[in-house]
N, C-alpha and C positions, 0 to 999 in steps of 0.2 A: 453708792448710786445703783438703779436698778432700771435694766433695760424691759421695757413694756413692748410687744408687739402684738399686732392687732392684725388681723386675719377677717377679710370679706369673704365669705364663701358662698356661693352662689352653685343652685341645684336646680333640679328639674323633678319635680315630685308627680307620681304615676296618678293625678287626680281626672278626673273626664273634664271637667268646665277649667277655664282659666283663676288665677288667683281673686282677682276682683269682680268677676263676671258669669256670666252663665253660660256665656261662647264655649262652644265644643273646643277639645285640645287636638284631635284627632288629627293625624299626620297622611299627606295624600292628594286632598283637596283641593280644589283649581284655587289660585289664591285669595286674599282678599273676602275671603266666602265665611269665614268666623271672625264676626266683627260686628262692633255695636257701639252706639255712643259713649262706652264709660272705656271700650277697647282706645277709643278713638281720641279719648281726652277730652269732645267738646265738652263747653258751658252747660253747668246744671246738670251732668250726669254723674247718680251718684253712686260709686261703688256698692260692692257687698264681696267681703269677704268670704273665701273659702274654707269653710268650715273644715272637710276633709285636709284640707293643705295642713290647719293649722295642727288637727290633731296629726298629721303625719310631721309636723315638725316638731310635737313635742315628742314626741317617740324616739326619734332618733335624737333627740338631747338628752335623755334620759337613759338611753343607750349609751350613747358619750361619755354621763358623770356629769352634765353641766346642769348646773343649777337654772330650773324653770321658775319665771315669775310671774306673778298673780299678775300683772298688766302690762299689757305692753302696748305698744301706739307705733302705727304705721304712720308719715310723715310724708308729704310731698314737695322735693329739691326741686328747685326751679333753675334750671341756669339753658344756656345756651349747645346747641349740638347741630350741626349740621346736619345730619342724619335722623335727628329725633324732633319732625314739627312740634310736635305739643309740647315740650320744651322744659319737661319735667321726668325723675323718675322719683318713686316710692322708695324708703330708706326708712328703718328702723335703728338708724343712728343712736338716738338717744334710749329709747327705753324697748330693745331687743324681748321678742318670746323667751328667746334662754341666750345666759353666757358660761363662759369657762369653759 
């Protein structure tokens, strides 16, 4: 038998806009003040991937040793949070930028 263990890791990449969005990342700011409908989760706002994010995550996978793959697919979990109104987060569950 062989024990698998699976490791979420979560970063904060030195990018200026957010991952999905064009919102400034910039740290300071009275609050509330970097925010846009695709921040915000309503109806009909449709992301756009961070292009810098994704090349700085293949780098650092390829730094790693882990194997990057030609497709990958971001995913949105729906469940319940008290904390979180929109009532979903983003997860690359199934088919991850890189593993190993």
């Amino acid at each position: 038998m062989t024990t698998t263990i699976g490791l979420e890791i979560h970063v904060q990449l030195a990018t200026q806009t957010k991952m999905f969005c064009g919102c400034s990342t910039a740290f300071g700011d009275e609050p509330n003040t970097h925010v846009c409908p695709v921040c915000l989760g309503l109806p009909g706002a449709l992301p756009t991937l961070n292009a810098q994010a994704v090349r700085l995550a293949v780098r650092i996978a390829t730094a790693l040793g882990c194997t990057v793959h030609e497709v990958s697919e971001f995913s949105r979990k729906n469940y319940f949070y008290p904390d979180l109104p929109k009532s979903y987060q983003i997860t690359q569950f199934d088919r991850p930028i890189a593993t190993g």
